[in-house]
N, C-alpha and C positions, 0 to 999 in steps of 0.2 A: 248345657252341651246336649245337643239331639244323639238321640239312639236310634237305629232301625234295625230290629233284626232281621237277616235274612236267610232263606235256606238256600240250600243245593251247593254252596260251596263243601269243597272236600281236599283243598288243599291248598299249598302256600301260592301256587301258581293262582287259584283261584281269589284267595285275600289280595292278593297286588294287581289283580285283573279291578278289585273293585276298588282299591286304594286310589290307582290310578285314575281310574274316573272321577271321583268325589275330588281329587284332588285339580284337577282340570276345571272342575265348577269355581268361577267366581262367586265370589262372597265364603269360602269353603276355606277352613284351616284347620289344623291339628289331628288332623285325620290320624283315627285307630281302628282298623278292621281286625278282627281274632276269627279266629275259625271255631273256638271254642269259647264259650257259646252261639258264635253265629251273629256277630254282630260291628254293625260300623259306627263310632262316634265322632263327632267333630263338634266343631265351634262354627257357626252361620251366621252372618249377618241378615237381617233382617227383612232382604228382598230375597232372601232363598226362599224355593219354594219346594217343602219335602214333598209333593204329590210329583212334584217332574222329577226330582230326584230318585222317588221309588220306581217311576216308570223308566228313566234311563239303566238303573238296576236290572231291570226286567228285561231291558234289548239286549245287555251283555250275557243274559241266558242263567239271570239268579231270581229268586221270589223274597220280594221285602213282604214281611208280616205287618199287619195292619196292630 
């Protein structure tokens, strides 16, 4: 299960801003975003590609940690 954590989220509005997206990614399921620590899990199929995913993270106005 991939991890990414990311900052600048600061609240519930914010985890469902990015639940939402991951979850619109094909090959993307089981999505768990927390606020506390800061971070999104899911399950990917194998054509996912976390570089577009942390860049899509990054348009909706959050920083995924390398």
């Amino acid at each position: 299960m991939p991890t990414i954590k990311i900052s600048g989220m600061s609240c519930a509005h914010c985890t469902g801003s990015v639940t939402k997206l991951l979850t619109s990614v094909p090959g993307i399921s089981n999505v768990s975003v927390t606020l506390t620590p800061g971070q999104a899990s899911f399950d990917a199929s194998p054509e996912v590609d976390l570089n577009s995913l942390k860049e899509a993270i990054r348009k909706i106005g959050f920083e995924p940690q390398d």
